[in-house]
N, C-alpha and C positions, 0 to 999 in steps of 0.2 A: 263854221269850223268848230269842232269838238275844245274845249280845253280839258286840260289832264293834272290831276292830281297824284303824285305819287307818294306812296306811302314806308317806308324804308323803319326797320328796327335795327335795334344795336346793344349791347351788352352781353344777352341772354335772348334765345327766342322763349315763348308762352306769355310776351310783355301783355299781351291783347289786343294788339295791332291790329286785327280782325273787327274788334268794339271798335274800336278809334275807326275804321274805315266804315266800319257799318254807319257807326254817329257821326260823319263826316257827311257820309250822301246821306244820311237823314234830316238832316239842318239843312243843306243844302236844296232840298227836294224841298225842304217846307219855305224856304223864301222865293219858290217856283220856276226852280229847274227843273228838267229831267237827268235823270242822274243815271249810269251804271256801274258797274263794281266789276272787278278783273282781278282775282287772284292768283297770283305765281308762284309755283314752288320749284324751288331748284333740285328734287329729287329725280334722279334718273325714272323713278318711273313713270309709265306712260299716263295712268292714274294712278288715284285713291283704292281701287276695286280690290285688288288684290294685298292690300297690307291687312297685320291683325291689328281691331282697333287698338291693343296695349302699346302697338307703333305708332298710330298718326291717330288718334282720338276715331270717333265714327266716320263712315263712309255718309256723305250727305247726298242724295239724288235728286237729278235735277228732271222736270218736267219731260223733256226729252231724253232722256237714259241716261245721262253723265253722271258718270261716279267720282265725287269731287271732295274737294278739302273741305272742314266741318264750316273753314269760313263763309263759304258761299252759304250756308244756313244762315250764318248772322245778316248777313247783307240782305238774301231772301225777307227777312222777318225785319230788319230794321228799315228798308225802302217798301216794303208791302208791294214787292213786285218778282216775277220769277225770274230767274236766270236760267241758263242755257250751259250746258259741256264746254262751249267754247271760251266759257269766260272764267276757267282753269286752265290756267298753262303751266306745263311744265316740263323739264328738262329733257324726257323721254320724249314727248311729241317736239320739239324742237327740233333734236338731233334726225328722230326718225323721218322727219318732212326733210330736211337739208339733206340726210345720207339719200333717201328715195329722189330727191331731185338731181343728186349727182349720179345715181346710178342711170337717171334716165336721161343722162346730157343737157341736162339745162343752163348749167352751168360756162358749156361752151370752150369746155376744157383749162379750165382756170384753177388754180390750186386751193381747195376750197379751204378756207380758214374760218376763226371763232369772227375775227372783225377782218371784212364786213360780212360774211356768207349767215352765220350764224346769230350777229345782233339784227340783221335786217331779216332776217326770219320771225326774231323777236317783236319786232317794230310793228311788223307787218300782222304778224297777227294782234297787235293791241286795236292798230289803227282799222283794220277789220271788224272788231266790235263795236267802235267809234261807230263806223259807216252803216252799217247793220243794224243798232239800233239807235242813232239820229238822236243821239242821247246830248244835251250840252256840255255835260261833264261827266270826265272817265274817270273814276276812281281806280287805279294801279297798285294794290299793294305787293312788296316782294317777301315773299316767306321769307324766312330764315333769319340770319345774323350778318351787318354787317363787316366783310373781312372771313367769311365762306368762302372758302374754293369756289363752290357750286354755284353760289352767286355772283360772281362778277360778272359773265357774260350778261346776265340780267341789265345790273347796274351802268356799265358801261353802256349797253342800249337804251337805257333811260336818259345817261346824260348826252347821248344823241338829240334824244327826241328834245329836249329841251331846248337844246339850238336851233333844231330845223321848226321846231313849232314858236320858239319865239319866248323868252320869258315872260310875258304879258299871260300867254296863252297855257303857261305851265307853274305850278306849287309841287315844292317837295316839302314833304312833313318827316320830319325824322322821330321817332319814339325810342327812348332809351329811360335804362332804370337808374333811379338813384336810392340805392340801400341806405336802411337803417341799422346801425350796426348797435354792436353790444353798447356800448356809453350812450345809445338814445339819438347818436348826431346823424344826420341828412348829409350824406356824401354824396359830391358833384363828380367828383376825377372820373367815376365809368362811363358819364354821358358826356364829356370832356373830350376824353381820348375814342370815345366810338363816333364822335362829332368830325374827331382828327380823321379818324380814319376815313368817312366818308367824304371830306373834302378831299384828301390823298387820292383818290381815284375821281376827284374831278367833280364831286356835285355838291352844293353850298345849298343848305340846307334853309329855305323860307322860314319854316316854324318848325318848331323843337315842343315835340308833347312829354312829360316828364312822369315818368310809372315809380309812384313811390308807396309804400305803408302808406303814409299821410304827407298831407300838403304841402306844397313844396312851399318851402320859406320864400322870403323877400328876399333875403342878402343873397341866397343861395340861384333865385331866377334872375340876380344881377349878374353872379359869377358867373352862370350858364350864357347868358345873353354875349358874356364880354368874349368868351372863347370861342363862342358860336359864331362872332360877328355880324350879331344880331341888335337889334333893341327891345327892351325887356318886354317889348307888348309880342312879340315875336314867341313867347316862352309861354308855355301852360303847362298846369297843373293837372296830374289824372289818379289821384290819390286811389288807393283801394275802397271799393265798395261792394255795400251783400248784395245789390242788383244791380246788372249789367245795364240794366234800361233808364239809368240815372244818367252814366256817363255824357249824354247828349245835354245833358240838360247842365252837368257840371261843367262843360267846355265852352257851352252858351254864357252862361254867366258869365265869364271871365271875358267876354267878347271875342272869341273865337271865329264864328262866322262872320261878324264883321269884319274881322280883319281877313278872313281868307279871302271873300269876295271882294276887297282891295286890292289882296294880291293878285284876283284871277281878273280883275278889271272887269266887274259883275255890278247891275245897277243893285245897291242894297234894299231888302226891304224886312221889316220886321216880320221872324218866322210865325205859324201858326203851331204853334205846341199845344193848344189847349186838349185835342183829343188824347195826344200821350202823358199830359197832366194827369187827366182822369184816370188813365191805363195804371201809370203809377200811386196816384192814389185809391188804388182799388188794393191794388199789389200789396202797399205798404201798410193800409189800415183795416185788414178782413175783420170780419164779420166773430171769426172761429176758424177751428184750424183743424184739419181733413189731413190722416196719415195715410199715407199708401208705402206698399212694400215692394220693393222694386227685385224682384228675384231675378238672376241674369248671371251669365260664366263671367262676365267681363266687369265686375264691381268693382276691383281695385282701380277702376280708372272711368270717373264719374264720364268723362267728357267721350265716353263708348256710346253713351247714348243719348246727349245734349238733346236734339230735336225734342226728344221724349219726354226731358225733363223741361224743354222749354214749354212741350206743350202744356204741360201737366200745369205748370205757372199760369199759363192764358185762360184756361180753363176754371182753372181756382179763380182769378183772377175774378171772373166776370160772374161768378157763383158767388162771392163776396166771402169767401175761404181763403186762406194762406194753402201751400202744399209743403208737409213735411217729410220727407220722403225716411225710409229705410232701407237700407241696402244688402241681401241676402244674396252669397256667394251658394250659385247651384251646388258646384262640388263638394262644400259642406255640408248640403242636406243630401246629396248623394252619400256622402261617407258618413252620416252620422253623429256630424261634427255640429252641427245646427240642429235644435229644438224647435219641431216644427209647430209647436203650440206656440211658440214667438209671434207668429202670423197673426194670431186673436188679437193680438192688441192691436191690430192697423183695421182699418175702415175698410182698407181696399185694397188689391195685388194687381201688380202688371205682370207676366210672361212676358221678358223680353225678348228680343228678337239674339239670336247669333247661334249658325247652324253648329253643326258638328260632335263628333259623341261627348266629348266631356261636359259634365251637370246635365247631359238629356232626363238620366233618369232622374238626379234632382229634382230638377222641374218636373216631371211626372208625380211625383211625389207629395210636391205643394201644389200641384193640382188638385191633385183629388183631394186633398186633406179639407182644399179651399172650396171644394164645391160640395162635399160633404157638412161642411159648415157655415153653408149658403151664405157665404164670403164675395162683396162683389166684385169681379175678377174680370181681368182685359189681358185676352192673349195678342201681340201682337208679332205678327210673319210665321217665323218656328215656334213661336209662344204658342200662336195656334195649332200650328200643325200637330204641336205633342199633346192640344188640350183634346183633337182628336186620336190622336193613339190614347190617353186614357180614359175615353169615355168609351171607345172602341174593347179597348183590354176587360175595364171593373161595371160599364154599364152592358153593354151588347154581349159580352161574356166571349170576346174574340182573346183568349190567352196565348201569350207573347205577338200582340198586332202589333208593328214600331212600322217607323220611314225603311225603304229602302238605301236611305242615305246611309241611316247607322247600322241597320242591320239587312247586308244583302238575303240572308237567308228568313229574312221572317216569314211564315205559313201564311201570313196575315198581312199583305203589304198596303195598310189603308191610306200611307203619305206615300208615294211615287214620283219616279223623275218625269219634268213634263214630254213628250213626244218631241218637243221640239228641242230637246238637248242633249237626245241619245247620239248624236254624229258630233257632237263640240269637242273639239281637241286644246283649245286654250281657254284658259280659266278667266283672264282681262277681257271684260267689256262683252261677255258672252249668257249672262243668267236675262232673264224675263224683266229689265229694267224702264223704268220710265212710266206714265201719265197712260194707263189704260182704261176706255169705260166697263162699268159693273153696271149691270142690271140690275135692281131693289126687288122684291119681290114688296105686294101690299101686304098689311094688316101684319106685319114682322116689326122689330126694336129697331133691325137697320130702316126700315121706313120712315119711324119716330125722329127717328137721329137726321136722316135727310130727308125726307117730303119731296124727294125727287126720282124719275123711274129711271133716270140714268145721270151715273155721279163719273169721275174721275180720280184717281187717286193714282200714285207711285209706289209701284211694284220694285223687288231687289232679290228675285227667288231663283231655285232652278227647280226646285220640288212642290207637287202640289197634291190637295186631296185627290185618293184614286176615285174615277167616277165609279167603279166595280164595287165600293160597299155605300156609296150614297144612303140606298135604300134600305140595308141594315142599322144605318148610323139613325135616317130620320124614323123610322119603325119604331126605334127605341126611344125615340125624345127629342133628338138634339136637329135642330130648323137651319135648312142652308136657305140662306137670306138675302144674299146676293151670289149674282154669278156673272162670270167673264164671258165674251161672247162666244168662247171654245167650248163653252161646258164646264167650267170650273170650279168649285164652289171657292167665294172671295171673302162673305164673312157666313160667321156659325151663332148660334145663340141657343139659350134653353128656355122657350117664351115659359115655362111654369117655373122656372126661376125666383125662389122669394126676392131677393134683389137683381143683380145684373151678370148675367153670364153670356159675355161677348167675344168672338174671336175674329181677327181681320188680318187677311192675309196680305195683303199692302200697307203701307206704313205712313197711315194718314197726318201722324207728328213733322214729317215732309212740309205740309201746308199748312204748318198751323203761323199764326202770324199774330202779335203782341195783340192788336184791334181788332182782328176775329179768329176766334181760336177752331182749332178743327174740330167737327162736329163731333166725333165719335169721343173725343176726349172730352170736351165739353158734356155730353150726355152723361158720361162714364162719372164725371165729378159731381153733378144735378143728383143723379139717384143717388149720391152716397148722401150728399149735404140733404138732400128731400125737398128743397126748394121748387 
């Protein structure tokens, strides 16, 4: 039988609930359980796919095509194991599995309500991942805030399952903030009253994790304990920190996992942390320090492309580099507004990934400026795609070639929509997603990078290079290096390149993971550092 952990925020959501459940089955996993992660969002829609990231941070994709919360990233990378589409749920899929079961009489003519129709929907798909994957312990976190509208059916079905599975067999972790206000003092009253409100609808919270500036006092994890009706070993500390990959290791100390697996009535044993010691002592003590410029429409919201910059971390990481990153707004080198001589001062540019016309021509622009100034550069998704419209436009001499995405009438259509998405009528859960093989071509950089003739990686597109100027593109210089087994080219590169000019149309930052970092990022950090 599965035990379950759930995971409940309060205050404010962004507390990092996500860390805390990531560092949760990661401690967990190392005193050798097997562990899964389930995160909930109470937003009506059916996924992540269709929001702008300035709404819900990046879209994270999962092995098999799910377009999910950026949390299942952290989990991904903190348990070093994949996840699945089904292990985001959210509001939209609830309703629309319940409304589709009443349309098709399942129900037996019953009046269908939120309890029971709609928390046993809930229930039922947790305990479905339980079964599925044979995991010891389910990690459950519910997005949002506690004392959300859109949350209660959640929560309610959690304090079901608590019954039916037996308190032995279940922990609730509550995380709430306690601010430091102007006079400097550490105020309790918001994890107080968001403690009240979750006992108000029925659930007594096991352990109380406490998200402050700095560490939560003595006297103050007394006052939390008394309200909580708790004992003070029940309370931890989760102070701000510059690396997320600490937290595990700051919640261990304080004896955290001993006491959880108390609570879950788990035999204890002392965890194995020594490989994420190393990871963070890599992190924490580099060698020298490696700038990359991160050009991309969506800067004013780092967490648009999290994976990317995790990966860029793992990479440094094990190159014995720090990563400093810089952040260029396309639409400012599009308008003029940004100097694109700024660029020379970094080692290296990423082309991020996010379609659509605003900053294209930007990013065209710090293209070529970058490859003109044998700058080592990593396009990734549409990053690539545009690094083929300007090698297409200033090297091949194809004037105005662009995507047919932004420009229906270009003479020069050398990015095209693929075959298989000229009949899609909804935009959810419909582009080229999920774990496809690429083919490596030998004696290419993509080779170097994997030493393998058939790799996997996670795709997120609906446009791709047209096969119709291939042979103009490679004429001129530029090497398609892998390809998909339709004929696609997957990545690009310029082998006489003085340093590294690589484009990948899948978004291998997907599988990058703290203890092995994804190769192409990895390579991409090597040639800058020359190690």
């Amino acid at each position: 039988m599965a035990k379950y952990v759930f995971i409940t925020g309060g205050v404010l959501s962004g507390l990092g609930k996500g860390v805390i459940t990531a560092s949760t089955g990661l401690l967990l996993k190392s005193i050798g359980y097997s562990v899964t992660a389930i995160k909930i969002d109470p937003y009506v829609n059916v996924d992540a796919g269709t929001m702008n990231p300035y709404m819900h941070g990046e879209v994270f994709v999962t092995e098999d095509g799910g377009e999910t919360d950026l949390d299942i990233g952290h989990y991904e990378r903190f348990l070093n194991q994949n996840l699945t589409k089904k292990h985001n749920i959210t509001t939209g899929q609830i309703y629309y599995s319940v409304i589709m079961k009443e349309r098709r009489g399942e129900y037996l003519g019953k009046c269908v309500q939120i309890i029971p129709h709609v928390t046993d929907e809930i229930k039922e798909r947790i305990r479905s991942v339980a079964k599925e994957t044979h995991a010891d312990i389910v990690l459950v976190e519910i997005g949002g805030t506690v004392g959300d509208i859109e949350g209660l059916p959640f929560l309610e079905a959690i304090r079901q399952m608590r019954i039916e599975e037996g308190y032995g067999n279940t922990v609730a972790i509550h995380v709430a903030l306690a601010p430091i206000i102007s006079t400097g003092e550490q105020k309790t009253k918001p994890v107080q009253h968001s403690i009240q409100e979750l006992r108000r609808i029925g659930i007594q919270p096991d352990i109380v994790v406490v998200r402050s500036p700095r560490e939560l006092e003595e006297e103050n994890r007394a006052k939390i304990a008394l309200y909580s009706n708790l004992s003070k070993e029940a309370v931890y500390s989760d102070p701000d920190v510059d690396i997320i990959y600490r937290v595990p290791i700051i919640l261990h100390r304080q004896g955290y996992t001993k006491y959880l697996a108390e609570k879950l009535r788990l035999e204890y044993r002392e965890p194995d942390l020594s490989k994420w010691y190393d990871f963070l002592e890599k992190l924490t003590n580099p060698k020298r320090k490696t700038r990359i410029a991160m050009i991309g429409k969506y800067t004013k919201l780092h967490d648009s492309y999290l994976s990317i910059i995790e990966a860029l971390k793992h990479a440094g990481a094990w190159n014995n580099t720090g990563i400093e990153l810089g952040w260029f707004e396309a639409t400012d080198i599009e308008n003029g507004k940004l100097s694109l001589e700024k660029l020379l001062e970094y080692d290296g540019a990423v082309i991020l990934p996010g379609f659509g016309k605003r900053g294209a021509e930007g990013k065209i622009k710090a293209i070529r400026f970058l490859r003109e100034n044998n700058k080592p550069l990593l396009g990734i998704c549409f990053g690539m795609q545009l690094m083929v419209v300007e090698y297409a436009r200033n090297v091949v001499g194809l004037e105005r070639a662009h995507s047919t995405e932004i420009d229906p009438n270009t003479p020069y259509p050398v990015i095209d929509l693929l075959p298989s998405q000229y009949n899609v009528k909804h935009l959810g859960g419909t582009m080229r997603l999920g774990a496809h093989p690429i083919h490596i071509k030998k004696n290419t950089i993509a080779w170097q990078i994997y030493r393998r003739e058939i790799v996997y990686e996670r795709h997120r597109h609906r446009y791709e290079v047209n096969p119709k100027y291939i042979d103009k593109l490679e004429n001129a210089g530029l090497k398609i290096s892998g390809w998909s087994p339709e004929k696609y080219p997957e990545f690009i590169e310029l082998p006489k390149y003085r340093t590294l000019y690589f484009g990948s149309q899948p978004h291998p930052e997907f599988k990058s993971r703290p203890l092995t970092p994804a190769p192409i990022y990895y390579y991409f950090i090597k040639k800058i550092v020359g190690d």
